[in-house]
VMD Tcl script that draws the C-alpha trace (Angstrom):
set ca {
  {-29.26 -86.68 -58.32}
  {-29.07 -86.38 -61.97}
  {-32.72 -87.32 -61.84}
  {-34.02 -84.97 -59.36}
  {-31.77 -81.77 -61.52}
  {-33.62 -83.00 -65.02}
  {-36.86 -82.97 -62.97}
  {-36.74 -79.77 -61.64}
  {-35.25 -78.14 -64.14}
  {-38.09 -79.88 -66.66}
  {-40.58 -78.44 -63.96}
  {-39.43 -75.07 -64.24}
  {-39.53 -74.73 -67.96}
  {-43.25 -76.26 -67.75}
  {-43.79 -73.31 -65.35}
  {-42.12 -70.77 -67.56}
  {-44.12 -71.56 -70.57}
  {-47.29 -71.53 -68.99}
  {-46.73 -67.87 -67.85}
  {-45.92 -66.95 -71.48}
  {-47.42 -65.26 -73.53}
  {-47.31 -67.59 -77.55}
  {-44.63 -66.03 -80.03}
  {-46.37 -63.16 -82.31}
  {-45.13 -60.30 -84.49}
  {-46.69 -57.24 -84.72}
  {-46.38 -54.71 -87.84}
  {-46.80 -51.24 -87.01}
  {-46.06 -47.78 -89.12}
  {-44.00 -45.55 -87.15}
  {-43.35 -42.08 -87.12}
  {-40.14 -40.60 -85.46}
  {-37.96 -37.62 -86.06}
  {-40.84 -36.45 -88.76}
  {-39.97 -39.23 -90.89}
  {-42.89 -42.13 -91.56}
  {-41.28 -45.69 -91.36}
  {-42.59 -49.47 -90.46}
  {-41.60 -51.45 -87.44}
  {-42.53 -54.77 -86.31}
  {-42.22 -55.78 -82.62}
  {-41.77 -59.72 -82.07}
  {-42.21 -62.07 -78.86}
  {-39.80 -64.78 -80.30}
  {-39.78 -66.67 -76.85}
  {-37.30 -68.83 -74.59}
  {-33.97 -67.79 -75.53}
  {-30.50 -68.78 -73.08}
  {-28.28 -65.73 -73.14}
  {-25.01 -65.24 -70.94}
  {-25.93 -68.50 -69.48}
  {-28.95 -67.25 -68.23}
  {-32.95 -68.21 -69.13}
  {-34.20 -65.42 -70.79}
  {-37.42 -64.54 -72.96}
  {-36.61 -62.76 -76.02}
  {-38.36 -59.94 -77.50}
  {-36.76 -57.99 -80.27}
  {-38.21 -54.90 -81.96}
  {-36.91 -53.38 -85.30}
  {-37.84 -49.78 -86.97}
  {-36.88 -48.76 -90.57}
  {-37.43 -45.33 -92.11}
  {-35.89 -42.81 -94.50}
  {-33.72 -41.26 -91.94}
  {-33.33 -43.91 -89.21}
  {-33.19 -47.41 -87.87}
  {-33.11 -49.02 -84.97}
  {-33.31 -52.74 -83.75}
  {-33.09 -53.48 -80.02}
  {-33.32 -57.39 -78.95}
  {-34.40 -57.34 -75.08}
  {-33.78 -60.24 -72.98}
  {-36.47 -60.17 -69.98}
  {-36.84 -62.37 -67.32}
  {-38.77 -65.57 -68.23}
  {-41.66 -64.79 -65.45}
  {-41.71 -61.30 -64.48}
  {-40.62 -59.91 -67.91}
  {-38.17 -57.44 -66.36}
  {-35.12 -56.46 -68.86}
  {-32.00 -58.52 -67.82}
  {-29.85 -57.49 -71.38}
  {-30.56 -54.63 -74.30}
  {-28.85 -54.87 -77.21}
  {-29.74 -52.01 -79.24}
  {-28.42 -51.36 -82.87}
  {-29.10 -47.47 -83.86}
  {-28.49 -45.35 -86.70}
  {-30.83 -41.70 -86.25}
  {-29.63 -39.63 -89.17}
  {-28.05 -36.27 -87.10}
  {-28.76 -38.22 -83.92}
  {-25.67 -40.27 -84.74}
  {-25.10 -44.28 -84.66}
  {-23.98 -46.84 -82.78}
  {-24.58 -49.79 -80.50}
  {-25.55 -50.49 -77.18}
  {-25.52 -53.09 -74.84}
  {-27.44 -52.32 -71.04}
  {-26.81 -55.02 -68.40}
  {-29.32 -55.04 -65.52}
  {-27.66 -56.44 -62.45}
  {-30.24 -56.20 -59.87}
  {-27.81 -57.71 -57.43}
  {-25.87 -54.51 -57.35}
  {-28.54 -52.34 -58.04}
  {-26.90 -51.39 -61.38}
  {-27.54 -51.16 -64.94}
  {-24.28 -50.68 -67.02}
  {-24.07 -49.34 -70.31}
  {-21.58 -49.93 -72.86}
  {-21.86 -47.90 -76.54}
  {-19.79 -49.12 -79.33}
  {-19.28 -46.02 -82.14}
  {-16.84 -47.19 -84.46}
  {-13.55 -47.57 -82.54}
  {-14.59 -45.83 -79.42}
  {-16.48 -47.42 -76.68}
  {-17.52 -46.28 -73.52}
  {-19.27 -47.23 -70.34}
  {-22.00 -45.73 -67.89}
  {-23.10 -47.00 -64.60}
  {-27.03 -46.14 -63.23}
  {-27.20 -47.15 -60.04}
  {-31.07 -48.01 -59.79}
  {-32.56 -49.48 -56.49}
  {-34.87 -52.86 -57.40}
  {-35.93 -54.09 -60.77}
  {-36.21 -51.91 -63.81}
  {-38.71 -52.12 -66.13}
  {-38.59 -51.87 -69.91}
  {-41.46 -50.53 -72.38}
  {-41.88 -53.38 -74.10}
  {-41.59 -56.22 -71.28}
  {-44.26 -53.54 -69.38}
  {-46.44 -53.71 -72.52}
  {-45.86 -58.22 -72.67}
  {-45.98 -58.70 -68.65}
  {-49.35 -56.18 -68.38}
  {-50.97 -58.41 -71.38}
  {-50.11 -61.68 -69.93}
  {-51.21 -60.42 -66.18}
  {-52.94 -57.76 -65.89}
  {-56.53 -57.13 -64.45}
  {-57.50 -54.68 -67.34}
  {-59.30 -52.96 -64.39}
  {-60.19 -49.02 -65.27}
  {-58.52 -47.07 -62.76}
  {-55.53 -49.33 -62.17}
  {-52.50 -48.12 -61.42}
  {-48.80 -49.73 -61.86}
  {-45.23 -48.69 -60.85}
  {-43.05 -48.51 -64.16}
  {-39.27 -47.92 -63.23}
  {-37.33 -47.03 -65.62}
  {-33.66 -46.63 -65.56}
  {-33.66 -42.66 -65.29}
  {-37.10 -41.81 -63.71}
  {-40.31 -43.87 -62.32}
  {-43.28 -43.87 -63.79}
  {-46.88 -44.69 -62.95}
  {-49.00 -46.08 -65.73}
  {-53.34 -45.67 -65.45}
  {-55.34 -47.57 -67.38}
  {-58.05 -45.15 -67.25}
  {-60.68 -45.98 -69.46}
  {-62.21 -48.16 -72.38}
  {-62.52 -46.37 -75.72}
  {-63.10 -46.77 -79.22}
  {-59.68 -46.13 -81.54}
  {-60.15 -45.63 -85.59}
  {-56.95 -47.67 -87.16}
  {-57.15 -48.13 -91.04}
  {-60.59 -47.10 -91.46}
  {-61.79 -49.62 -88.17}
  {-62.94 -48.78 -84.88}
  {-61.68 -51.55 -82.32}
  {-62.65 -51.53 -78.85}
  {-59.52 -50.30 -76.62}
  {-58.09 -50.13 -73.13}
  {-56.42 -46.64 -72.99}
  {-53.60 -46.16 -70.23}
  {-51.34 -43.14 -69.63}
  {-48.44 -42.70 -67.76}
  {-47.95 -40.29 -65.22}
  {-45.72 -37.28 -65.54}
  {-46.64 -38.16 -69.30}
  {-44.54 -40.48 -70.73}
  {-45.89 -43.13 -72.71}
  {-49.77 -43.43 -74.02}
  {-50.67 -47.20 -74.64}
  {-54.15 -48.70 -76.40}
  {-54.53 -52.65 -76.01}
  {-56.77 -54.25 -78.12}
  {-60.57 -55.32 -75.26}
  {-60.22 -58.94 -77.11}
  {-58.81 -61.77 -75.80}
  {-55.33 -61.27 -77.43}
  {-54.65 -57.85 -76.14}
  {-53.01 -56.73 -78.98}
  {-50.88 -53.38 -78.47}
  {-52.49 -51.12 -80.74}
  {-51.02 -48.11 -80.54}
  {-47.61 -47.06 -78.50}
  {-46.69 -43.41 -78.34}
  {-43.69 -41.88 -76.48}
  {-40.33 -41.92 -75.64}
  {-39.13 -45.49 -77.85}
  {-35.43 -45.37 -77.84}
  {-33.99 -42.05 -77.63}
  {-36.85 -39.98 -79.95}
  {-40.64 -39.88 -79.25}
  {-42.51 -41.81 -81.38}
  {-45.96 -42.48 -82.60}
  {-46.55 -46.24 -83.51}
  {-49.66 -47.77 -85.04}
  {-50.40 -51.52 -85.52}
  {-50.92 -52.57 -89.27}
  {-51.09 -56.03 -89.13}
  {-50.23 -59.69 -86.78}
  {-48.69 -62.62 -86.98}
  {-48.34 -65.55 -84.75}
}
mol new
graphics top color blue
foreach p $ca { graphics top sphere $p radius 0.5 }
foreach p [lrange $ca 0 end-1] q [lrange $ca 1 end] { graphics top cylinder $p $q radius 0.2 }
display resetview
């Protein structure tokens, strides 16, 4: 028995890191609030959390008036949040933390905010899996078609979204053109170019990221 466990649970991590996409940071400048900052958004990988298999990604943005990092926990295969930890400090906007857990079994996502001494707690009841921005963004890259005129449900704890990929353009960052999938989101949400190579880099995000709308635009990559 103790056999057969080890050899399916060595089975299903084989599985999960062949659906993966490899660890990678990305720098990007950011602008939010009118303030110009940097932010770097990093696949770290297979991470157990709450007792649960999890892929971590964890993005962090730094600027004169803000910062904010938020590590999201997604589901090892279809990249859907499971925990958000969010960190936040936004200058008039106030600070804080967060902490969102998505229990699909009830249909829930529950909120907790930390500020100082007070902490409170919100229930969205949300029918099916939610989506984040970012696990969209990794699960798209890793799966996708990249097919122009495609069209994907994006649900999102307050609203649902429909993201186009509806064309292939050229986009000038630093001085060079690179070749670009553009998609959109309709009502208008989030704007998204991924790098036409092989690595599908996100190269620019722009949108609602956290609580603000933001412009982000890639600067450099690591992996």
């Amino acid at each position: 028995m103790l056999y057969r466990a080890f050899l399916l649970t060595l089975i299903f991590s084989c599985f999960v890191l062949s659906t993966q996409l490899r660890a990678e940071t990305i720098h990007y400048s950011i602008r939010q609030m009118g303030y110009d900052g940097e932010a770097t958004l990093t696949l770290v990988g297979p991470k157990e959390y709450k007792d649960q298999k999890t892929v971590l990604i964890v993005f962090k943005a730094n600027g004169p008036n803000f910062s904010d990092e938020e590590d999201i926990y997604v589901d090892p295969v279809t990249y859907k949040p499971l925990f958000v930890e969010r960190d936040f400090s936004l200058g008039v906007f106030g600070q804080g933390k967060t902490l969102e857990d998505y229990v699909s079994s009830k249909d829930e996502v529950l909120i907790t905010k930390t500020d100082g001494d007070r902490v409170t707690h919100q229930v969205i009841n949300k029918v099916g899996p939610v989506d984040n921005i970012y696990g969209f963004i990794y699960r798209y890259r890793k799966e996708g078609s990249f097919k122009i005129g495609d069209v994907i449900d994006m649900a999102l704890p307050t609203r649902d979204l429909k993201i186009r990929l509806v064309n292939r353009v050229k986009i000038n960052i630093g001085g060079k053109y690179y070749d670009s999938y553009y998609m959109q989101s309709q009502p208008t949400k989030y704007k998204i170019w991924l790098d036409a190579s092989k690595r599908k880099l996100p190269l620019r995000i722009t949108g609602t990221i956290g609580f603000l709308n933001s412009v982000m635009t890639m600067t450099g990559y690591e992996d």
